[in-house]
TORPA-4810 file (N, C-alpha, C, O; in nm, 3 decimals):
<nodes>
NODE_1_5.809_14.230_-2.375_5.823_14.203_-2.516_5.965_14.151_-2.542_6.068_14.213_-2.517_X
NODE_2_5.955_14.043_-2.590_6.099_13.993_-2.670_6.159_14.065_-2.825_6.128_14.081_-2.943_X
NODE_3_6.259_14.092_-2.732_6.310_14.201_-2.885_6.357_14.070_-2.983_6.301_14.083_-3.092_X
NODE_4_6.409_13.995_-2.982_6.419_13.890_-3.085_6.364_13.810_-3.154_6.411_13.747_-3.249_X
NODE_5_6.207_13.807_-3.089_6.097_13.775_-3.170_6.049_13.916_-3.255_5.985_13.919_-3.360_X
NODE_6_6.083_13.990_-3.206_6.039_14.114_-3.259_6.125_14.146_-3.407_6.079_14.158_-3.520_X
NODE_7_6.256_14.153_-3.364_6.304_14.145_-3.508_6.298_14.048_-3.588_6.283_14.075_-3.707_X
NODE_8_6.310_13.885_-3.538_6.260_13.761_-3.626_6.126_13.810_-3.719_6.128_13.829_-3.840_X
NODE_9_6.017_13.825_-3.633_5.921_13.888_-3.672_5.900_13.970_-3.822_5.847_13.939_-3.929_X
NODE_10_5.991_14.120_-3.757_5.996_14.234_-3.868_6.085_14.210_-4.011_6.088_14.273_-4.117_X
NODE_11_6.169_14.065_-3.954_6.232_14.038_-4.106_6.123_13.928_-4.179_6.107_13.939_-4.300_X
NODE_12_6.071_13.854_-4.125_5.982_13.756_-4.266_5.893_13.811_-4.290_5.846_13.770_-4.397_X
NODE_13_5.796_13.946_-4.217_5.696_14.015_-4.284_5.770_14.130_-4.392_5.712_14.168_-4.494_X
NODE_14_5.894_14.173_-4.356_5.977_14.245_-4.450_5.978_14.235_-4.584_5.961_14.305_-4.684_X
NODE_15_6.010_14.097_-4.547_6.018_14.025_-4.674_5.936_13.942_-4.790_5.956_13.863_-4.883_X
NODE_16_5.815_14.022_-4.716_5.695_13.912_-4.746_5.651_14.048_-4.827_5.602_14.036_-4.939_X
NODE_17_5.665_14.145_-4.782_5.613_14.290_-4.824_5.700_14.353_-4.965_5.654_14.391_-5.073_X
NODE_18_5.872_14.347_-4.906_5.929_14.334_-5.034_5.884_14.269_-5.179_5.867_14.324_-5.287_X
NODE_19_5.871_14.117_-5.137_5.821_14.049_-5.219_5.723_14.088_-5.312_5.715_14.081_-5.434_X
NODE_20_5.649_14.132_-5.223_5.500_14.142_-5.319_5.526_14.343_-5.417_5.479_14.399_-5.516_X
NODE_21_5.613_14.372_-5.321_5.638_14.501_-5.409_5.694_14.449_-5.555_5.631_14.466_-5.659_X
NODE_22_5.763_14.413_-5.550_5.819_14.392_-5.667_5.719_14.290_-5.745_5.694_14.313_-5.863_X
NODE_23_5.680_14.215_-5.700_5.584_14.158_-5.779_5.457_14.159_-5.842_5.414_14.067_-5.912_X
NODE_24_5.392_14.275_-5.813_5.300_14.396_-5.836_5.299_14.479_-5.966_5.360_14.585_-5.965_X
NODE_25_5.242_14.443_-6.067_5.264_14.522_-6.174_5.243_14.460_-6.332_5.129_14.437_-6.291_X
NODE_26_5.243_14.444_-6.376_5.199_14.397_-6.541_5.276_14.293_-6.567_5.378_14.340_-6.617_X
NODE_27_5.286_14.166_-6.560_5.363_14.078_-6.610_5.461_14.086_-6.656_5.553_14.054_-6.580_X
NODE_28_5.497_14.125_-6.782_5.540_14.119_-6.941_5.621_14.297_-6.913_5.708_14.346_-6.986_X
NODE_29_5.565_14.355_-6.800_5.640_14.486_-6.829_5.759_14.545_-6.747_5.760_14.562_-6.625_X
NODE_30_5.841_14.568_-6.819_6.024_14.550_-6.724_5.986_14.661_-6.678_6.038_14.660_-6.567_X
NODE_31_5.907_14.800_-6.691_5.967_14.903_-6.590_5.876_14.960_-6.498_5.875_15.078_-6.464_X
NODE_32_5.750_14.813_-6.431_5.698_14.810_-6.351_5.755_14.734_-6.259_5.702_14.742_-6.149_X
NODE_33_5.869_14.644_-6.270_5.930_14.598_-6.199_6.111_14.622_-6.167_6.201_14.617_-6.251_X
NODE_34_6.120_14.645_-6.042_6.300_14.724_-6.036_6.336_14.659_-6.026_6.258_14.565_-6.008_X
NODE_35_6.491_14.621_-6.025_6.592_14.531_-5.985_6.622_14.552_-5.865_6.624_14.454_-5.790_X
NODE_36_6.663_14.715_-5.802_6.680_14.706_-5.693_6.568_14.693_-5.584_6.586_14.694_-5.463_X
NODE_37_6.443_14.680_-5.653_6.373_14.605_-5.550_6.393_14.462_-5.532_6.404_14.403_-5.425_X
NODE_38_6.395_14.426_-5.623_6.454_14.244_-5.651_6.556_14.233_-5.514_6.514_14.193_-5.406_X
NODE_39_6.707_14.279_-5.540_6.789_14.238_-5.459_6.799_14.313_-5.343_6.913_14.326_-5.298_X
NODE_40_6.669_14.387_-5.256_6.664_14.429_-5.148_6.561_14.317_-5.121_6.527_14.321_-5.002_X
NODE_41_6.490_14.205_-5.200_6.418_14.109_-5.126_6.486_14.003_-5.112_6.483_13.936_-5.009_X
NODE_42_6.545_13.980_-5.201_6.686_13.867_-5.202_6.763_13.882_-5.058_6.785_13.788_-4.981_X
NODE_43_6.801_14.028_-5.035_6.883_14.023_-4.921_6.810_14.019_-4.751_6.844_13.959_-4.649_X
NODE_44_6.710_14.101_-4.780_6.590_14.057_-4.648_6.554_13.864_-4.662_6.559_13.802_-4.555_X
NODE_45_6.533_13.816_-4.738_6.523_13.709_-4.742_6.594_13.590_-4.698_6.554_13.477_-4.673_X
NODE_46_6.752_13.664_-4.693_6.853_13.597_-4.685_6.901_13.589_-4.544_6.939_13.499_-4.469_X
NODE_47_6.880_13.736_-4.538_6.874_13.780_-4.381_6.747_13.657_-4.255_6.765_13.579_-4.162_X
NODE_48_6.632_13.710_-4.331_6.516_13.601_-4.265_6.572_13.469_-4.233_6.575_13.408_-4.126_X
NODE_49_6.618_13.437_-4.355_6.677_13.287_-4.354_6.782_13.247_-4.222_6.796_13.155_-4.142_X
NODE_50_6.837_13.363_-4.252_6.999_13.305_-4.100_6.887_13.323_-4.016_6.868_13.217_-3.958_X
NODE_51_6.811_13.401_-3.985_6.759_13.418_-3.837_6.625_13.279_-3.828_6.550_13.277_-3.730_X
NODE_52_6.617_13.219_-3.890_6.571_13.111_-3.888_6.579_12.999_-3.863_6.491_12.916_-3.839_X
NODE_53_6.765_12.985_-3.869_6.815_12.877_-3.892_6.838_12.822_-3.754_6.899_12.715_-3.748_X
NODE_54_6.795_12.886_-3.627_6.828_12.914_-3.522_6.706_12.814_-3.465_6.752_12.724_-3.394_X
NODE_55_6.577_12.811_-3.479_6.477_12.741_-3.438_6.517_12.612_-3.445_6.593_12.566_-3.530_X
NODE_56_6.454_12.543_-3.337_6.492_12.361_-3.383_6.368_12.278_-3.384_6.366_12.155_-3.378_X
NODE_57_6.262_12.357_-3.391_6.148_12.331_-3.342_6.069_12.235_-3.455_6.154_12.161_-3.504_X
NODE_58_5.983_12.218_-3.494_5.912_12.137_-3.660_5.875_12.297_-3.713_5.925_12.345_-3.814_X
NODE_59_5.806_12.350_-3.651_5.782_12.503_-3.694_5.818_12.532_-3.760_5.766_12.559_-3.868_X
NODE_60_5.970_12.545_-3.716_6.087_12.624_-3.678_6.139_12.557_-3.877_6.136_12.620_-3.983_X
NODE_61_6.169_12.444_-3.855_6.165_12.337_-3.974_6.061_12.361_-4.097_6.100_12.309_-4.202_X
NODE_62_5.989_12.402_-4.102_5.895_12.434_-4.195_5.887_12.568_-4.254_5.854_12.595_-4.370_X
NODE_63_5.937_12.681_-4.121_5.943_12.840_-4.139_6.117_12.844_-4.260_6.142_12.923_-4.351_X
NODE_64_6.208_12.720_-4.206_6.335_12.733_-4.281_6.292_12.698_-4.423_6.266_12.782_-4.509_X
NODE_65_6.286_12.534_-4.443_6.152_12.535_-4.576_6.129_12.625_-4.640_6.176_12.646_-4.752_X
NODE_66_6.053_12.696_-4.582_5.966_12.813_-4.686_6.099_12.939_-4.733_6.130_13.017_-4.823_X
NODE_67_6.134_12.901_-4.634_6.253_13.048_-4.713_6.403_13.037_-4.788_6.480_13.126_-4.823_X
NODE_68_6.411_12.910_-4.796_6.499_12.805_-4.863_6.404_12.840_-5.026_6.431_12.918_-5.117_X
NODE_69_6.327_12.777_-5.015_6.232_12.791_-5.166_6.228_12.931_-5.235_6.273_12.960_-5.346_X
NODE_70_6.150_13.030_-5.122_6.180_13.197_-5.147_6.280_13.232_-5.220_6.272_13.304_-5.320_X
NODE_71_6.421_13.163_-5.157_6.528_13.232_-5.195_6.606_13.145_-5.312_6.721_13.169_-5.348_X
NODE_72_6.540_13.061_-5.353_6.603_12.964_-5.443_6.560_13.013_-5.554_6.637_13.012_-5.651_X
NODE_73_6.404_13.076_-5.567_6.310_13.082_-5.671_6.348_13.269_-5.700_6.313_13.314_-5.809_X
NODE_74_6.414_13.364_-5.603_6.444_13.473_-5.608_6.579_13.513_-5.672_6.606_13.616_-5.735_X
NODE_75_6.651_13.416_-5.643_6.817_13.370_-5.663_6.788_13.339_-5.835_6.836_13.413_-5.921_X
NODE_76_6.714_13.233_-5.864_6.703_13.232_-6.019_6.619_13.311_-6.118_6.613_13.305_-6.241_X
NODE_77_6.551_13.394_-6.023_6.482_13.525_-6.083_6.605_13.622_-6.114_6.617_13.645_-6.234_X
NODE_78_6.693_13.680_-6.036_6.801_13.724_-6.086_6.935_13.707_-6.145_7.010_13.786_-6.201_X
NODE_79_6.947_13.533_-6.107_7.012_13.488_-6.246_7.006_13.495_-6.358_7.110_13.492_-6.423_X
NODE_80_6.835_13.511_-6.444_6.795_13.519_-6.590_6.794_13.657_-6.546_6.893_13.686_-6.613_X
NODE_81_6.764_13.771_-6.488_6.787_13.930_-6.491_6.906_13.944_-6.536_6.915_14.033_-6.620_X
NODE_82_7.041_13.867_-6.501_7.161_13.898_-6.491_7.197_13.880_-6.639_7.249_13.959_-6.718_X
NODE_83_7.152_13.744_-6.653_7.116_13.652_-6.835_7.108_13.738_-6.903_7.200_13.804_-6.952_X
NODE_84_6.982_13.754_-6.919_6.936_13.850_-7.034_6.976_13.992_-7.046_6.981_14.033_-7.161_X
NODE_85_7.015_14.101_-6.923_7.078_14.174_-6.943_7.240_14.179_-6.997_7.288_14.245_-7.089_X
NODE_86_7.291_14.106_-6.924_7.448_14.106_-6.946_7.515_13.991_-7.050_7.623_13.999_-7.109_X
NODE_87_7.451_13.920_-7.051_7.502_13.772_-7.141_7.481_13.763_-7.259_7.569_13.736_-7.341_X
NODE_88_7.332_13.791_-7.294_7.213_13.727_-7.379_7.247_13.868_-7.495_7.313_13.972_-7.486_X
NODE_89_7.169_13.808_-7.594_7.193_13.994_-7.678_7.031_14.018_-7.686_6.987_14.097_-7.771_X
NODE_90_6.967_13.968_-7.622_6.803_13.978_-7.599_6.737_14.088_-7.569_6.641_14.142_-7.623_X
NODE_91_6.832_14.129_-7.428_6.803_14.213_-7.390_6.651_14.212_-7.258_6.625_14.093_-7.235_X
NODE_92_6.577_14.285_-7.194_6.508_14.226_-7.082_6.390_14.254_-7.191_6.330_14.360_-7.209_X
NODE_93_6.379_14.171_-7.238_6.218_14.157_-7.351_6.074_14.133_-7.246_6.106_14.055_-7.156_X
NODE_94_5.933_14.174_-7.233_5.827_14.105_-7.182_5.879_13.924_-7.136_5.919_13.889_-7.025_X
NODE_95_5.867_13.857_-7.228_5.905_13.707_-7.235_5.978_13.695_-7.088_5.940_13.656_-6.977_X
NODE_96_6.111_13.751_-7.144_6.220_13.751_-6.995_6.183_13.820_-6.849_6.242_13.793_-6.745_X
NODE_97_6.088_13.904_-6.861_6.014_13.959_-6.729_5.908_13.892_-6.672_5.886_13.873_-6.552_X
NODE_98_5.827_13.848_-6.794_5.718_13.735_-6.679_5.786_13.612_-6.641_5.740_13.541_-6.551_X
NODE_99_5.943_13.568_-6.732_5.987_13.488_-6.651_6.017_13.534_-6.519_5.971_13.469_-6.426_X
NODE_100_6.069_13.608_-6.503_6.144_13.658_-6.363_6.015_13.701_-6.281_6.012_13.681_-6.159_X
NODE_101_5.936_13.744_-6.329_5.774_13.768_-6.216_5.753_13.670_-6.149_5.761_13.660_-6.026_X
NODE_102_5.715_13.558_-6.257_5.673_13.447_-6.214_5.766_13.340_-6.087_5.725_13.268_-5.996_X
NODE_103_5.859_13.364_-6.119_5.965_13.303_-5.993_5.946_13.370_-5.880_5.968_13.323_-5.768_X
NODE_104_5.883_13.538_-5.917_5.907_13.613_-5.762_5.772_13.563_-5.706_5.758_13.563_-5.584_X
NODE_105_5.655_13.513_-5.797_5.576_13.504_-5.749_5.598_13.371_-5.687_5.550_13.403_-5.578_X
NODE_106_5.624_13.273_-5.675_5.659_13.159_-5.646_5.690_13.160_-5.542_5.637_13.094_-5.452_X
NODE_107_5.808_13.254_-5.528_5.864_13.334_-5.369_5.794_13.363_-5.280_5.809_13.325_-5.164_X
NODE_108_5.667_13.468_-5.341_5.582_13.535_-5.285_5.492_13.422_-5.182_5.494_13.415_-5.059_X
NODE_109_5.421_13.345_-5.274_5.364_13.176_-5.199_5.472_13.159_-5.086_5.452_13.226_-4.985_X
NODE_110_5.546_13.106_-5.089_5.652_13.080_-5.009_5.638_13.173_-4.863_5.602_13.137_-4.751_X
NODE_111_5.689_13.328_-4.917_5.670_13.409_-4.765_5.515_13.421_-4.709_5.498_13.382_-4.593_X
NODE_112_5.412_13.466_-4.773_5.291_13.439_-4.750_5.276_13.280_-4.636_5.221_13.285_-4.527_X
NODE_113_5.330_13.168_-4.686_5.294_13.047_-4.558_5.383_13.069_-4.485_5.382_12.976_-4.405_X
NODE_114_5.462_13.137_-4.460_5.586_13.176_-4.350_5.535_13.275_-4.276_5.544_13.255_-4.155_X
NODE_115_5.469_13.407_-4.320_5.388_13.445_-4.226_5.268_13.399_-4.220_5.223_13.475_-4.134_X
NODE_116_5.178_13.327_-4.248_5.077_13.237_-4.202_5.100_13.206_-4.075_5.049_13.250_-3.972_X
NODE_117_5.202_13.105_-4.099_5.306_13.028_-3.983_5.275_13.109_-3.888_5.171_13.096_-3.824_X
NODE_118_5.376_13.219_-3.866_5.377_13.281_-3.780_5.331_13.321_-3.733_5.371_13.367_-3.626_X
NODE_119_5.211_13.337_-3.774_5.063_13.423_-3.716_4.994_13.319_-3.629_4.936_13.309_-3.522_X
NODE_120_5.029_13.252_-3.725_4.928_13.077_-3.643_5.001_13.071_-3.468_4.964_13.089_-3.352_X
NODE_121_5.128_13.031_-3.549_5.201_12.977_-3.367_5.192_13.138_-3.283_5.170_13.145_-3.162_X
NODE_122_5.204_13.211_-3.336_5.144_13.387_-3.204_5.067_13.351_-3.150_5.080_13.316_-3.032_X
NODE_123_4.957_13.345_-3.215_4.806_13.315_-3.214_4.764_13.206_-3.085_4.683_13.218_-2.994_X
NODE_124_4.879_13.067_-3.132_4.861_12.960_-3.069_4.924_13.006_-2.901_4.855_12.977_-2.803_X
NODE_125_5.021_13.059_-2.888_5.164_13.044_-2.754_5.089_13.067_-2.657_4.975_13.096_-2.694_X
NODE_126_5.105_13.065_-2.551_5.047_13.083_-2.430_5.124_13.202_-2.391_5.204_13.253_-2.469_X
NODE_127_5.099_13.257_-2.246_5.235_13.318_-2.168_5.268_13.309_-2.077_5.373_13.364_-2.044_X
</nodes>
């Protein structure tokens, strides 16, 4: 067993799992969704990402792709968290939470074809 596929591995399903935790829950409702679940997927994500960046393969190119988007669409999910809590005099209203859902869900698409991916080329490798 390759321990470095192994942890490559355990970080984009990590993060695929994070993801969907936080994204799980009533749209419109802020205290079905945490923040510090937010930026423990942000940071697995981020993490996924460096260990990605390492492939040179088209795969490899497509697995970076997907977590470039993840983290772009996760990154501005907690930019408007940051907004509306700290900036805004709004406050985190429904409105401002299915915004921020909806980006994680966006994310979520994103890790979902990243482990696709990965399942596919396992699936595919020889030994």
């Amino acid at each position: 067993m390759n321990a470095e596929k192994v942890v490559f591995s355990f970080f984009i399903v990590l993060a695929l799992t994070l993801n969907f935790g936080f994204f799980l829950g009533k749209l419109g409702n802020p205290t079905d969704h945490n923040i510090y679940v937010l930026f423990a997927t942000i940071f697995v994500n981020l993490v996924a990402m460096g260990l990605k960046l390492g492939d040179r393969s088209q795969v490899g190119a497509v697995l970076l792709s997907t977590s470039i988007v993840a983290n772009l669409q996760l990154l501005a999910g907690a930019f408007v968290w940051g907004y509306v809590t700290q900036i805004s005099e709004t406050g985190l209203t429904a409105d401002n939470t299915s915004v921020i859902v909806s980006l994680s869900g966006g994310a979520l698409v994103a890790n979902i074809v990243s482990v696709v991916m990965l399942v596919s080329e396992t699936l595919m490798s020889r030994r």
